[in-house]
C-alpha positions, -999 to +999 in steps of 0.1 A: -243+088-314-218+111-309-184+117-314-176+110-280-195+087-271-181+064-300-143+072-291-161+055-259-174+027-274-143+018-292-118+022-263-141+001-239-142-029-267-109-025-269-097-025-235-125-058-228-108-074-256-074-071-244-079-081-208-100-112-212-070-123-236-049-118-201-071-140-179-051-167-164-066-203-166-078-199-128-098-172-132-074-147-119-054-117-136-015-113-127-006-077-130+031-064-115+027-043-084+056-023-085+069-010-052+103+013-064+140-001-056+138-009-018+125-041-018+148-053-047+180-042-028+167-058+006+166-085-012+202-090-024+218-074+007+197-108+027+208-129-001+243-120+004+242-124+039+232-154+039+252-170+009+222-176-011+233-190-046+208-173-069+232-153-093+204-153-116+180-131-094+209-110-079+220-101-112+184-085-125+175-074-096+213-052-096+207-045-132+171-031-126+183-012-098+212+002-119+188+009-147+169+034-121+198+055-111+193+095-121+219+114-140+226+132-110+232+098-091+202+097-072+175+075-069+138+090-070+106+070-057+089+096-081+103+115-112+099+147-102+113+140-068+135+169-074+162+161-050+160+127-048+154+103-018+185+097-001+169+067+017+166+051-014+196+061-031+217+041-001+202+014-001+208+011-039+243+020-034+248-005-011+229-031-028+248-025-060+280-030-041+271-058-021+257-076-051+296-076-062+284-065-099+291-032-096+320-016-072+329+015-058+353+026-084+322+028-116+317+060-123+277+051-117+288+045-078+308+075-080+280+097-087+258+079-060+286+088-034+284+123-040+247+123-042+244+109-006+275+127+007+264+164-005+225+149+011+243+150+042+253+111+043+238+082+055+231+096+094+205+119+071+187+084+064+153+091+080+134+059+064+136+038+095+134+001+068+169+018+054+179+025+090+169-011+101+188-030+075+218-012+079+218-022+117+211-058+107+241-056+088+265-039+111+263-007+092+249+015+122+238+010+155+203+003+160+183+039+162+168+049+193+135+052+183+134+013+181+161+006+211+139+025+234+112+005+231+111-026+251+104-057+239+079-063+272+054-043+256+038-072+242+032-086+271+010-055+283-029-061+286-055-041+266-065-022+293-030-006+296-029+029+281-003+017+251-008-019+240+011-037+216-021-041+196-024-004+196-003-005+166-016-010+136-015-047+124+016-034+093+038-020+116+032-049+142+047-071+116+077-051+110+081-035+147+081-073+166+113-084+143+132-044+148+123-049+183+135-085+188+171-073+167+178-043+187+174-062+221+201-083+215+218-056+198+218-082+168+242-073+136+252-101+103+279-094+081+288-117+047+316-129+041+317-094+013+298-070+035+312-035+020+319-010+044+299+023+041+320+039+071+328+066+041+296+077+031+294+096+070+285+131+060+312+161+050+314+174+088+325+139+100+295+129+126+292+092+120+258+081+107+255+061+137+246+091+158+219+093+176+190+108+157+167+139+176+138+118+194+102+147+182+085+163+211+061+138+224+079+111+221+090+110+259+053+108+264+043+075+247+080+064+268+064+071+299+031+053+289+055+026+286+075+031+316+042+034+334+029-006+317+067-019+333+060-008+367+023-034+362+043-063+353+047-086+380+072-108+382+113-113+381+125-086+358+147-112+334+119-137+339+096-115+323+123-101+297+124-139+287+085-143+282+086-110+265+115-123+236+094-156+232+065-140+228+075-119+200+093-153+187+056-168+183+041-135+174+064-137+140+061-178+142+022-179+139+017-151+110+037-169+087+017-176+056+021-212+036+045-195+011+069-189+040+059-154+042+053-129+074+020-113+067+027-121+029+050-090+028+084-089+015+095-062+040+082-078+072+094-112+055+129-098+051+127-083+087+120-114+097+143-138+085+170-114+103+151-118+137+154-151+131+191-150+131+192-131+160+175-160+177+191-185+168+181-201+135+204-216+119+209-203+087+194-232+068+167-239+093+135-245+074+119-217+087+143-195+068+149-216+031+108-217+029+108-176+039+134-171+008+116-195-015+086-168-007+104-137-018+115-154-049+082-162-061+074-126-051+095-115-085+077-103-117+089-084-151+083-051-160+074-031-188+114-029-199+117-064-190+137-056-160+130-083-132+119-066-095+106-080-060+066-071-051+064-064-017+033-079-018+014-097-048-020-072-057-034-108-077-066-107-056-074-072-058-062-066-096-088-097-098-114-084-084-117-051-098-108-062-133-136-091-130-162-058-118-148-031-146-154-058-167-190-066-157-196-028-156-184-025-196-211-049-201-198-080-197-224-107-181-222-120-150-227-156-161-199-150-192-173-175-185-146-149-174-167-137-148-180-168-136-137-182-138-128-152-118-158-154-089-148-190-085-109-180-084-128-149-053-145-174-037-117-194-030-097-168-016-124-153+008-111-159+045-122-181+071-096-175+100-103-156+127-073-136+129-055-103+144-084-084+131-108-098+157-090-084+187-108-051+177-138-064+167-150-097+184-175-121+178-176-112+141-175-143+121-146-144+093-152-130+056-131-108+041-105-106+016-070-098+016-050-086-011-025-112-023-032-151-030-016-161-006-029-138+022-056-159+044-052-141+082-052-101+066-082-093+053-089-059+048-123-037+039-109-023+003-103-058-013-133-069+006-157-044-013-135-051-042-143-090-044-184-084-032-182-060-062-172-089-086-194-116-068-227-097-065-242-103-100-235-140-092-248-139-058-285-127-072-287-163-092-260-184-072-264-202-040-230-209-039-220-172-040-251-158-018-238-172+012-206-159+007-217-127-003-238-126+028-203-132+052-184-100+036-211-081+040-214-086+074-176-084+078-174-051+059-205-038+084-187-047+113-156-034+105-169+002+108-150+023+133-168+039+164-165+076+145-184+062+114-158+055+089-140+028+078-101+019+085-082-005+061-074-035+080-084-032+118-115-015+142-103+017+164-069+013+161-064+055+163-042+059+193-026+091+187+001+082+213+017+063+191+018+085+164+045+101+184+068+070+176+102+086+166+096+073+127+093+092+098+056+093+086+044+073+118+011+092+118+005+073+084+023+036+096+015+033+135-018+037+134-052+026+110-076+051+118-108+062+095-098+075+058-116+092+036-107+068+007-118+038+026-148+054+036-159+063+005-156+031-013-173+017+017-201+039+015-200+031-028-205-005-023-229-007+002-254+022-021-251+004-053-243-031-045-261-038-016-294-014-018-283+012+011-285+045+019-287+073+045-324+057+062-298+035+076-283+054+110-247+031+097-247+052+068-254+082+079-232+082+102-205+072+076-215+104+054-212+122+088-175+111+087-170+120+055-186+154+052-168+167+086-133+152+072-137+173+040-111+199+034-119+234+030-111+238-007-135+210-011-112+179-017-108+146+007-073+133+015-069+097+005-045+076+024-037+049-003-038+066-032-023+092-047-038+116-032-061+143-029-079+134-064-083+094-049-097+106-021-120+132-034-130+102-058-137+080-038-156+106-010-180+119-040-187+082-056-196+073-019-219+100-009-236+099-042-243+059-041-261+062-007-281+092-023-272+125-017-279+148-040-258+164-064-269+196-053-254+187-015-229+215-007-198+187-001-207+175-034-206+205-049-174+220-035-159+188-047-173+194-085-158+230-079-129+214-066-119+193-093-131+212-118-104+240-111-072+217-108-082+204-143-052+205-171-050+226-195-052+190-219-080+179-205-068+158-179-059+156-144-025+148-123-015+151-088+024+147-078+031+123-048+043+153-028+010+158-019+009+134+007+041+152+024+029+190+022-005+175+036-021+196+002-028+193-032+007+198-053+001+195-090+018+173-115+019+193-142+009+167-169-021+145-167-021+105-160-044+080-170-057+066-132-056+104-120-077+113-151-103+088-146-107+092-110-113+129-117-141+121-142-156+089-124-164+116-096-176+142-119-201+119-140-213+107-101-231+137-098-238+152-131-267+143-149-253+157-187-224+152-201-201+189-197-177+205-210-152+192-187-163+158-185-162+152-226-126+170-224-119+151-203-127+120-217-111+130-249-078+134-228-079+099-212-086+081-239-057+097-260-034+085-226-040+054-230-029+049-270+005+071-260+038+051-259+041+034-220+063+065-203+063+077-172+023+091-171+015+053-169+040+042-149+034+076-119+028+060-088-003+057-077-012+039-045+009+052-016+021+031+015+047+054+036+044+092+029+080+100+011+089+064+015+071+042+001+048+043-033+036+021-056+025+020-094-002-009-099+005-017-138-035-029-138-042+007-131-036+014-167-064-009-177-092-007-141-098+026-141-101+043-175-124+013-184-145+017-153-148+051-158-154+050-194-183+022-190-197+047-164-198+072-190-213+052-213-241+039-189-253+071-177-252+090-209-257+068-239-289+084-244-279+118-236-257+123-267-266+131-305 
């Protein structure tokens, strides 16, 4: 055995070891998925506002935001962000102030001021979440992009030319509550609301102006205009229908925790919309949402306490329970067999939004957090079958089941060939027109390459398929025309370039193309020359902005073993830049927890919203490592 191959050896026993210790009781693993400051200074800004008496809470979530604050009084969603994010450095700022543990006179706030005021000030804000909680709060008037659009529009059929449902079903769940708020032109102040009427920027326009609607925009305005004119009926009759419609479209997506959609940031939308309704601030409704976001909280590495926008305990689940299985770990051991129970019981059974696309397809998907049951989606669908299907050859119990998301995952496929997240043909490029920064990413749900691929990955080595089937071929047809020319696939939920060539070369391999196919190739090639110096690979989360690959500079452990995991797909001996690589990732994983594990890397909003996965550290370095092991065990002397 080589020396490699027994580095190998000792890092997978290692890393079994240490994550069956970690398995919860139920079956499940509880990892922290980390989501920057946003969601933590939503959180007390609502809390204030509504005189909730959880100084506890308020007081880590301040502290952790504090703790994040740059020397140059920024705050960064990445840490080489070189300029900061100035819609995340006001809501900290205001967040911090409103919290009443910090106040403007600290020289920390100080530094934030000038950070934000030499940005340009808080008109610059282009994060419309940032924009839409200031509005909430009285801190702006609500921006045109969301004014203009009228609440009626859910009342439009799906023949119209823009439907409601057009939308992807994430920013449904956020859009219904901004749209319901800026029809009644709906603001809440506390009884301590600070006044940001300071931080306007140095030439004195005030940062409720007016933002510059893109070209385009009047277009998907006129498709609008043009679903109005349809309507039949009094005008304020219809105006009516149209605000208690989007009253029940917020009413029946709430999840059993008190959650809308099970994510913070719709949640917290939501509970304002409320307000603007009505609600009393103690109406049920609104204590059960709170009790939700409170039990969304979870510690850190530093033992600072932040808010999940959205619990990742399914999917952390069910790739752990298949990493685990593919390190060797039997499918009847008891932690498998814990975990596929703790699956099963969180497979859906609710026909839900995602059958307006695709009718007639019975339920049986997964979504990503426990307490998701109506938003499944195809990732954590694949994900769970992944984990099940070494039960489902010798369970009843788990056939059956197995059987449903494998139906639900075929049917799911979008009329091009590839695969969205969460919803069938939703790729109305109208709406990507929607005067929001990064709308083209959040309006829509159109194929990816990275959801594609894994697709395509499942369905060759779990389920026995491959390109004889005119489904999969015309999957790899997606794929192969979406490749880029240097040979790389952009990958929506991931960081970036390197996830989706990953997950585009796993795919294509699994259904059995060759490694000598040319986009296999140029994706070898591709990887193979963006490769560190050390060994490793890392790709900065600018990537997703500059539509390219933009290096890191230093290599991280998920990036690393994505890199290899794609590479050992198609090579049959173990090269050069594979066992250097391997070398590399291994030696990540014993260095101190810095920044290299904590780099973002699943993406939501391009340069808005990212997210580091602390199970990442553990999923994919052991996947790829048992992957090494399988397929060259015998290959090494």
């Amino acid at each position: 055995m080589g020396d490699v191959l027994r580095a190998v050896d000792d890092e997978i026993k290692r890393l079994t070891t240490a994550l069956l210790q970690r398995q919860r009781e139920n079956g499940s693993w509880h990892f922290c998925f980390e989501n920057g400051t946003a969601i933590d200074a939503y959180v007390i800004i609502l809390f204030r506002v509504l005189g909730i008496e959880n100084e506890t809470l308020i007081r880590q979530l301040h502290d952790r935001i504090l703790a994040e604050q740059q020397p140059e009084g920024c705050w960064k969603w990445f840490f080489d962000e070189a300029e900061g994010n100035l819609s995340a450095s006001v809501e900290a700022y205001y967040a911090l102030l409103y919290s009443g543990y910090s106040q403007a006179t600290d020289e920390p706030m100080q530094r934030a001021k000038r950070y934000i005021l030499a940005q340009g000030g808080v008109g610059k804000v282009t994060n419309l979440l940032t924009k839409a909680v200031l509005a909430a709060t009285g801190q702006r008037k609500w921006p045109r992009s969301i004014s203009c659009i009228p609440l009626e529009i859910l009342l439009f059929p799906a023949y119209f030319p823009i439907n409601f449902f057009d939308f992807s079903g994430y920013s449904r769940v956020h859009l219904t509550p901004m749209l319901i708020m800026a029809d009644k032109h709906f603001s809440i102040k506390g009884a301590h609301t600070p006044d940001l009427s300071d931080l306007s920027n140095l030439t004195g326009r005030p940062m409720d102006e007016d933002e510059q609607l893109p070209r385009g925009y009047q277009d998907m305005l006129d498709g609008i205009q043009a679903g109005l004119k349809e309507l039949i009926g009094i005008p304020q009759k219809i105006h009516e229908a149209a605000a208690t419609k989007a009253e029940q479209f917020m009413l029946q997506r709430i999840e059993a925790d008190g959650t809308l959609y099970s994510y913070a940031s719709s949640t917290i939308l939501m509970i304002f919309a409320l307000l603007a309704h009505g609600y009393d601030r103690q109406h049920p409704r609104i204590t059960r949402a709170i009790q939700g976001l409170t039990a969304m909280q979870c510690r850190r590495y530093n033992g600072k306490t932040t808010i999940q926008n959205s619990p990742s305990t399914v999917w952390d689940t069910a790739l752990l329970a298949y990493a685990l299985q593919e390190a060797g770990i039997a499918a009847d051991h008891p932690a498998i067999r814990r975990a596929a129970s703790y699956l099963l019981s969180r497979q859906q059974h609710k026909t839900a939004d995602w059958s307006l696309h695709n009718p007639g397809t019975p339920p049986g998907g997964w979504g990503f957090s426990e307490t998701n049951t109506i938003n499944p989606d195809v990732d954590d669908t694949t994900a769970a079958l992944r984990a099940i299907a070494g039960l489902s050859h010798t369970s009843p119990a788990s056939l059956e089941p197995w059987n449903r998301g494998l139906n639900w995952v075929l049917s799911m496929q979008n009329n091009d060939g590839g695969w969205p997240a969460f919803e069938r043909n939703t790729n109305n490029e109208l709406l990507t027109w929607l005067a929001i920064d990064g709308a083209k990413s959040a309006a829509i749900d159109p194929s990816e390459a990275d959801l594609t691929g894994r697709t395509l990955e499942y369905l060759g080595n779990f389920a026995g398929l491959d390109t004889r089937h005119e489904f999969i071929k015309r999957g790899v047809k997606w794929l192969t025309q979406h490749q880029e020319k240097d040979g790389s696939w952009y990958g929506r939920w991931g960081v970036c370039y390197i996830y989706g060539t990953w997950a585009a070369m796993t795919g294509l391999a699994a259904v059995g193309l060759p490694a000598s196919d040319t986009a296999l190739q140029k994706g070898v090639r591709w990887l193979a020359s963006i490769q560190n110096l050390d060994g490793g690979w890392g790709e900065s989360c600018h990537s997703d902005r500059l539509q390219r690959y933009f290096p890191l500079g230093n290599s991280t452990p998920s990036q690393t073993a994505w890199a290899l995991d794609a590479l050992i797909a198609v090579h049959t001996q173990p090269m050069p830049v594979i066992n250097g690589g391997v070398r590399r990732l291994i030696a990540l994983l014993h260095e101190d927890i810095d920044w290299k594990s904590t780099y973002p890397t699943g993406a939501g909003l391009p340069g808005h919203f990212y997210t580091h996965y602390h199970s990442y550290r553990y999923i994919w370095p052991l996947l790829t490592l048992s992957h090494y092991r399988r397929k060259y065990d015998e290959k090494q002397t």
